[in-house]
C-alpha positions, 0 to 999 in steps of 0.5 A: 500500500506504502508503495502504491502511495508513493507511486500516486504520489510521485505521480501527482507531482510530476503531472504537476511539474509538467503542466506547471512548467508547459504553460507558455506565458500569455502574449500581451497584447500590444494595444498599438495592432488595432490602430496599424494601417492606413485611414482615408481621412477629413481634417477641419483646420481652424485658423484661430484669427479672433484670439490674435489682439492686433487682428480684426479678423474671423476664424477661418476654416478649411477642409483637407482630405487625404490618406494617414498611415499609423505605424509603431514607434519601435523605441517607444512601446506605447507610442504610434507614428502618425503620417499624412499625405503630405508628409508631416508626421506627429506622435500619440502616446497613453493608448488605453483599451476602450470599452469599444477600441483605444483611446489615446493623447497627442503629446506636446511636439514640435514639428520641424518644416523647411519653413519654420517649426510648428508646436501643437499639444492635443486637445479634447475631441473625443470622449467615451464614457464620460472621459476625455481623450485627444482621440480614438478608434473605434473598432466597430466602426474602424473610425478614427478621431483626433484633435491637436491645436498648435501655434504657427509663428509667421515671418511678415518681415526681418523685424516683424512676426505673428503666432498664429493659434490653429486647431485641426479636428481629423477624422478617418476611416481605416481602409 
């Protein structure tokens, strides 16, 4: 019986042992995947005049269409790469899971052109259960949104120039 005993025993350890040790660990999941690929997208840009003090002028808005891509930012591992048409590129950060898809911040950031250089620091343009995100996709719908606002400084001459205050509300669609 003390030999039975034993056997079970040594058994029950070893099955044990076994499952313990052939149980992969969970993948995690890399929240970025669902924001990945290419969006055809709409972009409301507001030149905010009426916050310039010298000016007496409305704000202006124009409509931009076009085709975004979001890739990873391989060095940074909750940070996505956005990219537009025209090629001026801008980071999200703080991707959180949804209740429907990501959420996500736009950082502030400085965007470097062969013009000058623009700064803009995301805004609230999306909300989801009564919390406020810069954007977010939605995968049901594959919709994406964002809104970052920003100041452009302009040369009028040598001596003179003027920041002028913008907002830009995108919304995409994955293709």
């Amino acid at each position: 019986m003390k030999r039975i005993s034993s056997i079970l025993f040594t058994a029950i350890i070893l099955a044990a042992f076994v499952t313990f040790f052939s149980c992969s660990k969970d993948e995690e999941i890399d929240l970025r995947d669902q924001l990945l690929g290419n969006y055809y997208y709409s972009q409301n840009i507001t030149t905010k005049f009426s916050e310039i003090a010298l000016l007496d002028l409305e704000d202006e808005t124009e409509i931009f269409t076009g085709i975004l891509t979001i890739t990873k930012n391989n060095k940074i591992s909750d940070e996505i790469i956005i990219t537009d048409d025209d090629n001026v590129t801008y980071k999200a950060n703080a991707i959180t899971e949804a209740s429907n898809g990501v959420t996500f911040n736009i950082p502030y950031q400085i965007i470097v052109f062969d013009e000058g250089n623009i700064e803009i620091t995301g805004f609230t343009c999306y909300i989801l259960d009564n919390m406020k995100y810069d954007g977010g996709y939605e995968s049901n719908t594959k919709t994406l949104t964002f809104g970052f606002e920003g100041i452009v400084n302009v040369y009028i001459d040598d001596n003179l120039s003027i920041d002028i205050p913008f907002e830009v509300i995108t919304i995409g669609t994955k293709s």
